[in-house]
C-alpha positions as CSV (number, residue, x, y, z in Angstrom):
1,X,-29.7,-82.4,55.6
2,X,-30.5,-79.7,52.7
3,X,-33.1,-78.7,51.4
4,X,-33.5,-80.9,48.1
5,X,-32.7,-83.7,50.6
6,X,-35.3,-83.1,52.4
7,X,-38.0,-82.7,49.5
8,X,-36.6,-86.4,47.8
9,X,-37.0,-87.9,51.0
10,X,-37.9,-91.2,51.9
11,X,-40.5,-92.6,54.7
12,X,-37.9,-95.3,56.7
13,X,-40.8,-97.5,57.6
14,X,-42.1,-98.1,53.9
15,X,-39.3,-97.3,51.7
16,X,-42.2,-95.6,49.3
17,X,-42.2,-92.1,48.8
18,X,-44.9,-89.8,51.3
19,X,-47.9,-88.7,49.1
20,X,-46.7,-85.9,46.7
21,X,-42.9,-86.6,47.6
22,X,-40.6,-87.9,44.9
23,X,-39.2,-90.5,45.7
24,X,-35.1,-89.8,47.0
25,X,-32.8,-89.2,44.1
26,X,-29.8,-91.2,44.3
27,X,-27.1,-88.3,43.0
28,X,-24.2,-90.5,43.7
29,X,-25.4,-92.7,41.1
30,X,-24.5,-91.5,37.6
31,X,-27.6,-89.4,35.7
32,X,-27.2,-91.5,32.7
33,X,-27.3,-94.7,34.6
34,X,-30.4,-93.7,36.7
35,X,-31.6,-93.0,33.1
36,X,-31.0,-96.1,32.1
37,X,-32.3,-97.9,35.3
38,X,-36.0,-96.5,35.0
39,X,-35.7,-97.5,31.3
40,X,-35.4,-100.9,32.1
41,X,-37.7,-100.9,34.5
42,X,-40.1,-99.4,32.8
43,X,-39.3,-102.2,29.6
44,X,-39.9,-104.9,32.4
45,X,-42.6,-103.8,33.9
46,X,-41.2,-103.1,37.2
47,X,-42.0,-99.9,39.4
48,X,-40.2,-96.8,38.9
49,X,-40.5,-93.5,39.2
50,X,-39.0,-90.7,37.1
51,X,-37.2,-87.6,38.7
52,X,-39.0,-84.8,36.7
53,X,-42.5,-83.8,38.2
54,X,-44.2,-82.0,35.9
55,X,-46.6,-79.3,37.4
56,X,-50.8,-80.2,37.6
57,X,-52.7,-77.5,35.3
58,X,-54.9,-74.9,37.6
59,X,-57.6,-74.7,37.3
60,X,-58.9,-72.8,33.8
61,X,-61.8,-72.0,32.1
62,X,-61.2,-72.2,28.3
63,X,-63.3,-69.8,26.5
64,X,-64.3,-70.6,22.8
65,X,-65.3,-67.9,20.2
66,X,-68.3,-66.0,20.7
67,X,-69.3,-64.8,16.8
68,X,-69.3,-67.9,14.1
69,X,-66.3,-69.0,12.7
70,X,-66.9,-67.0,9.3
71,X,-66.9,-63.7,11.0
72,X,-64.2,-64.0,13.5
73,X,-61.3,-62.2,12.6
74,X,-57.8,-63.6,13.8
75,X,-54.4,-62.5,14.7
76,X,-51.1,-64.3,14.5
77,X,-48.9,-64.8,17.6
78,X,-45.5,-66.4,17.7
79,X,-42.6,-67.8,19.7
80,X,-40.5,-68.8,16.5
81,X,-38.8,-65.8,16.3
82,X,-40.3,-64.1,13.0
83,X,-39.0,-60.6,12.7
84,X,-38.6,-57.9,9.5
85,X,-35.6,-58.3,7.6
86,X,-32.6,-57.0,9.7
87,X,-34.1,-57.3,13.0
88,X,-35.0,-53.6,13.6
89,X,-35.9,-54.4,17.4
90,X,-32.8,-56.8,18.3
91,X,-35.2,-59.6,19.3
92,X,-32.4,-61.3,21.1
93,X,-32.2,-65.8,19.3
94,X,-32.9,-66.6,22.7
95,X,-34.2,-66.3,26.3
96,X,-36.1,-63.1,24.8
97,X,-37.7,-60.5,27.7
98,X,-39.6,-58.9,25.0
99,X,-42.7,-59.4,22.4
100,X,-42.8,-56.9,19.3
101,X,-45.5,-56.2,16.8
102,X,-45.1,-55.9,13.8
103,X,-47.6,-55.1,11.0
104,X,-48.0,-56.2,7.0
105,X,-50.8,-54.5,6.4
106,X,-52.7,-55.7,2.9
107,X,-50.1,-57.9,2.2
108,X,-51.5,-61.1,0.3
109,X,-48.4,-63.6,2.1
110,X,-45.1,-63.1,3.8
111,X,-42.4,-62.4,1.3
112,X,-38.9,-64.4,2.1
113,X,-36.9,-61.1,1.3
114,X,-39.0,-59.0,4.0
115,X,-38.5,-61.6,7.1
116,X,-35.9,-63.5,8.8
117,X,-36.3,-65.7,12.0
118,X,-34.4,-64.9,15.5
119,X,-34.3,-67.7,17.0
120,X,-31.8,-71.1,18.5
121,X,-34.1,-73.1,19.3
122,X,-34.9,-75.0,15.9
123,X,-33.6,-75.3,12.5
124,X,-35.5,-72.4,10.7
125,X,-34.5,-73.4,7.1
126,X,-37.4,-74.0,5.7
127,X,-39.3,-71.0,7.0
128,X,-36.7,-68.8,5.8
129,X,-37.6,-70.0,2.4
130,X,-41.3,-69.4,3.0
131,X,-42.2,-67.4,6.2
132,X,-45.6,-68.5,6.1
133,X,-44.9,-71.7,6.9
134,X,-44.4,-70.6,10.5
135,X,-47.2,-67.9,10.2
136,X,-49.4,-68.8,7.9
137,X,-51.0,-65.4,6.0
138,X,-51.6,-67.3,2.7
139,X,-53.7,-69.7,4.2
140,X,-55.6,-67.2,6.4
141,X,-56.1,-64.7,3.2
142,X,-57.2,-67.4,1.2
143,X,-59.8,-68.8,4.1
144,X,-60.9,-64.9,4.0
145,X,-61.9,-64.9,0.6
146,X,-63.9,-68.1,0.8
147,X,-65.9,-66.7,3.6
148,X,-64.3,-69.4,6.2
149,X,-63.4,-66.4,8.4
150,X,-63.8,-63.5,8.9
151,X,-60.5,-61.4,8.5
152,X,-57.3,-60.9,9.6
153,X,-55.5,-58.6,12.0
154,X,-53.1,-56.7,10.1
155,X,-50.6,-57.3,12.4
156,X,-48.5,-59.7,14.2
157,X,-47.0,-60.6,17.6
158,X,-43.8,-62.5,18.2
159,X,-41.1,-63.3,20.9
160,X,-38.3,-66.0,20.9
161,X,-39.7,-68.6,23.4
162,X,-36.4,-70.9,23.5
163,X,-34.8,-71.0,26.6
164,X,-37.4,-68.3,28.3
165,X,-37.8,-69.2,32.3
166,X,-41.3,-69.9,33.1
167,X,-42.2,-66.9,35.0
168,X,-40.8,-64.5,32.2
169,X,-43.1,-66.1,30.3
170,X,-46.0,-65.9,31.8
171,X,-45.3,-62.2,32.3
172,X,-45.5,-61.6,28.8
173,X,-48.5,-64.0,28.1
174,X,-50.1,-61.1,30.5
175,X,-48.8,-58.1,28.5
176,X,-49.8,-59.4,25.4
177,X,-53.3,-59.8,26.6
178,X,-53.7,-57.1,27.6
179,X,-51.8,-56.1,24.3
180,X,-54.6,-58.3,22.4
181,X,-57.3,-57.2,24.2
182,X,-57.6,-54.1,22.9
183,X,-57.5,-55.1,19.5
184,X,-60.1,-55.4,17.5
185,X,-60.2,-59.2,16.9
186,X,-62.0,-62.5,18.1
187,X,-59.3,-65.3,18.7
188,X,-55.8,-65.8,18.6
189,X,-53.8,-68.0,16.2
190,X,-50.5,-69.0,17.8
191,X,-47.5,-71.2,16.4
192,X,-44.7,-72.7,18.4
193,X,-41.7,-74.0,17.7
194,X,-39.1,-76.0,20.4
195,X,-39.9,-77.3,23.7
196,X,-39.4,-74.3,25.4
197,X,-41.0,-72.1,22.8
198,X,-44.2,-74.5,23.3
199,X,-44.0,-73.4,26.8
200,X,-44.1,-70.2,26.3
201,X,-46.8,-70.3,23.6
202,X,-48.6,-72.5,26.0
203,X,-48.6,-69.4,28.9
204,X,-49.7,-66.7,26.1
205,X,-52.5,-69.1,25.3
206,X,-53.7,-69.6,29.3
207,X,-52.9,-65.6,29.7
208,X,-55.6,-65.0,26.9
209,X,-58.0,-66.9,27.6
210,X,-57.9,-65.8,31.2
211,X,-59.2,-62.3,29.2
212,X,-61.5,-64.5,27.8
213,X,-59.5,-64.3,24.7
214,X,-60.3,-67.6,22.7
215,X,-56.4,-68.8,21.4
216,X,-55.6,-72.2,19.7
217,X,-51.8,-73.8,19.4
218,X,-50.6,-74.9,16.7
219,X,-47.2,-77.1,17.9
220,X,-45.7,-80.4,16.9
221,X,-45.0,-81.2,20.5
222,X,-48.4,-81.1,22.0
223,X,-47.8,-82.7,25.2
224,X,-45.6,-79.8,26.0
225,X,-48.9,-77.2,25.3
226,X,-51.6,-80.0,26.8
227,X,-49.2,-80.5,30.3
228,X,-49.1,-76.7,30.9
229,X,-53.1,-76.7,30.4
230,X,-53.9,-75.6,26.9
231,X,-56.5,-77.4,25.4
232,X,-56.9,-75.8,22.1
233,X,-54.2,-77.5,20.6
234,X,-53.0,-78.7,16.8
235,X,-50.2,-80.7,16.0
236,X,-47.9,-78.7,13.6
237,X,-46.0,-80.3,10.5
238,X,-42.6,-80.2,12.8
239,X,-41.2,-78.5,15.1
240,X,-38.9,-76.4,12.5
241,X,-41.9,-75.9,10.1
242,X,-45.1,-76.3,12.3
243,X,-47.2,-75.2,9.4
244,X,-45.0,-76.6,6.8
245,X,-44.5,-79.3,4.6
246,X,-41.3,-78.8,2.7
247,X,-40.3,-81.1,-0.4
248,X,-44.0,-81.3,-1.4
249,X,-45.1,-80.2,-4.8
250,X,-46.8,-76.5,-4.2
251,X,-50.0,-77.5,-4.6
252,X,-49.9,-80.9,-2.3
253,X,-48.0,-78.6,0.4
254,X,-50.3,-75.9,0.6
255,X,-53.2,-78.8,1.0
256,X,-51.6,-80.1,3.6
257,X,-51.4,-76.6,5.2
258,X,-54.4,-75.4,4.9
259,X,-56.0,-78.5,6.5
260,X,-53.8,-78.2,9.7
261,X,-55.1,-74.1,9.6
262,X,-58.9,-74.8,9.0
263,X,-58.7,-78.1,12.2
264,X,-56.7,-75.4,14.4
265,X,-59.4,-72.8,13.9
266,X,-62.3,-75.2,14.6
267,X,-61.0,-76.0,17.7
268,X,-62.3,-72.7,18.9
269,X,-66.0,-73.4,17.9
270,X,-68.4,-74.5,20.5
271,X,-69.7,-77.0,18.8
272,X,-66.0,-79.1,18.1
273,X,-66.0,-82.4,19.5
């Protein structure tokens, strides 16, 4: 017997799976027809259980900001992929090892002929028109001016999250907080894209606040961010335009964006319920 037969085992006696065992998977049986088996019984009612165990949070302490929301100044964090225009570091689309910085100093928004997106994982189409939708400077700029927050960091982090392993990314959620954390700044704005950029936004996020760097997630897949143990999450427009709402008139889209902004950055108040 191998090893993955022993971990899908089966106590003989019962026939029910030992505590914290999934239950034996049945590989001579087709994948899509296992599939389809626990979707039926799921439809009827009938006990099943699924293959994929997804991993229980540790245990986390999930710090909030310290100085009122009006004063806090903010940096932007990515997993999308958002780079100048030509890619001066080679940001690879995928499976990325590496975060770069890059800064736009005074810069009022991002400009579509000064960035381009590295990235697989997503159809970027509509951030290519308007970068901002996947960081969103205008919004921030214009929330500075009406004394909502307190600044922003004049420069951003991003890496290409799609297809990243796990433990790669949780090695850069360290180096960027220790990146971060000598900064001068008081949270941590961070917008995913795909699954597996989610996942890695979702270990920058734990690696910050384990610095005691307050971070909030903006990501349409939530459950992704929430299973990984984030809790300072908002759901994005979509996952190709997280902060985004193309087709809109100008003035109905930036609405729209500037409400998913202003609901992320409360999340980092002690006082949100």
């Amino acid at each position: 017997m191998n090893k993955a037969e022993i971990i899908y085992s089966v106590t003989e006696e019962s026939g029910e799976a030992r505590d914290n065992v999934i239950p034996f998977i049945a590989y001579h049986t087709p994948a899509p027809k296992r599939c389809l088996d626990m979707l039926l019984a799921k439809y009827y009612g009938e006990k099943f259980c699924s293959e994929v165990k997804m991993p229980v949070p540790e245990e986390h302490v999930t710090p909030v900001l310290s100085v009122p929301l009006a004063a806090a100044r903010i940096m932007m964090v990515t997993d999308g992929g958002l780079v100048p225009k030509g890619n001066p570091d080679c940001l690879p689309p995928s499976n990325a090892r590496e975060f770069h910085a890059y800064g736009f100093g005074f810069a009022e928004r991002f400009k579509a002929e000064e960035y381009e997106v590295s990235h697989q994982g997503y159809d970027h189409g509509d951030v290519d028109e308007d970068p901002n939708r996947l960081l969103p400077l205008d919004i921030l700029r214009e929330m500075t001016r009406a004394g909502e927050i307190g600044g922003v960091y004049p420069r951003f982090l991003s890496t290409t999250g799609v297809m990243m392993p796990s433990e790669t990314a949780r090695r850069i959620g360290r180096e960027i907080a220790v990146r971060v954390s000598a900064c001068s700044i008081d949270a941590v704005l961070i917008v995913s894209t795909c699954g597996t950029s989610t996942r890695c936004g979702a270990c920058i996020a734990l690696a910050l606040e384990d610095r005691g760097i307050p971070a909030v997630q903006i990501t349409n897949l939530t459950e992704i961010a929430w299973s990984m143990g984030v809790r300072h999450v908002e759901k994005g427009a979509s996952v190709g335009s997280p902060v985004g709402f193309a087709g809109l008139s100008q003035q109905e889209e930036r609405r729209r964006r500037r409400r998913i902004v202003c609901s992320a950055l409360r999340r980092l108040c002690a006082d949100f319920a």
